[in-house]
C-alpha positions as CSV (number, residue, x, y, z in Angstrom):
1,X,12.5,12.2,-1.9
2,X,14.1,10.3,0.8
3,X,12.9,6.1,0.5
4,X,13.2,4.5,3.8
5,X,13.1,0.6,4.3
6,X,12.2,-1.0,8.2
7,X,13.5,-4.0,9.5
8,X,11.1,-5.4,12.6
9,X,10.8,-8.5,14.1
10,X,8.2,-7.2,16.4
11,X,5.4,-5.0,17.4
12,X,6.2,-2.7,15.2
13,X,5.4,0.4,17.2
14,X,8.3,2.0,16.3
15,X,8.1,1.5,12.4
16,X,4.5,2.6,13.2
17,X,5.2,6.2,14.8
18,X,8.2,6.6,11.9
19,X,5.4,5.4,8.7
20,X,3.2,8.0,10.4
21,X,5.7,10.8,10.8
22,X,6.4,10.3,7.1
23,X,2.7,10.5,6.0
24,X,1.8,13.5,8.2
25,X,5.1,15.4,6.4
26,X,7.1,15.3,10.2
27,X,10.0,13.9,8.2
28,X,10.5,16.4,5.3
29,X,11.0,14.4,2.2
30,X,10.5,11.1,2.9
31,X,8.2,8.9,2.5
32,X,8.0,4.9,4.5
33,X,8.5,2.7,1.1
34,X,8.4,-0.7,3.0
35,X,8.6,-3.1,5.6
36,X,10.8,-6.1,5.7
37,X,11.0,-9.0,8.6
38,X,11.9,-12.9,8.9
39,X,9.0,-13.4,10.7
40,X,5.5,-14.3,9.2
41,X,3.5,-13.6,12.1
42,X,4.8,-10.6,14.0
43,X,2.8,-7.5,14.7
44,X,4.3,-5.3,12.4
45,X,3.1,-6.9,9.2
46,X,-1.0,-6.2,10.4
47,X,0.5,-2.5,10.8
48,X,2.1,-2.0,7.7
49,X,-0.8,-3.3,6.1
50,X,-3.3,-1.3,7.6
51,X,-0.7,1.8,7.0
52,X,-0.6,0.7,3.0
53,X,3.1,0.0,3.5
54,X,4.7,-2.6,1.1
55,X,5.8,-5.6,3.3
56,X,8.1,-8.6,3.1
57,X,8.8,-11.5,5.0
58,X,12.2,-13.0,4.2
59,X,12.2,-16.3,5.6
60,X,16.3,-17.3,6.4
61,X,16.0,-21.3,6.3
62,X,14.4,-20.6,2.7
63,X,17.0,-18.1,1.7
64,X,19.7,-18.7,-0.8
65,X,22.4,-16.5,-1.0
66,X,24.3,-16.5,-4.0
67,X,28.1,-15.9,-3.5
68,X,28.7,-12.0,-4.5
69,X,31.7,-11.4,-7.0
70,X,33.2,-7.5,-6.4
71,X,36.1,-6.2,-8.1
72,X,37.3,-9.7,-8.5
73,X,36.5,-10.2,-4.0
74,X,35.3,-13.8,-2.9
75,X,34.2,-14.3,0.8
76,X,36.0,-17.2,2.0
């Protein structure tokens, strides 16, 4: 099964018509896991809700971002 993950900062009509072509089986083998934006109030939220879509808003001026260590690589 194929997972897929939306960003919108929108409507949401497109992440709409894709959560709906994976529920009706138009996308063979996936299945719309969730919906993430950095904006509280945007359209797509009320859709993923009333699709039963997890969503997440991910609020930047809030965000830490710890500095990421990979095979011994620092960002500058």
């Amino acid at each position: 099964m194929i997972e897929i993950g939306v960003l919108a900062s929108g409507g949401g009509s497109n992440f709409e018509s894709l959560a709906k072509a994976c529920r009706d089986g138009r996308v063979p083998g996936a299945r719309m896991r969730v919906l993430v934006t950095n904006k509280p109030a945007v359209g797509a939220l009320t859709r993923a809700v009333r699709l039963g879509v997890e969503a997440l808003v991910i609020e930047p001026k809030i965000l830490t971002i710890a500095t990421p260590i990979t095979n011994g690589w620092r960002p500058s």
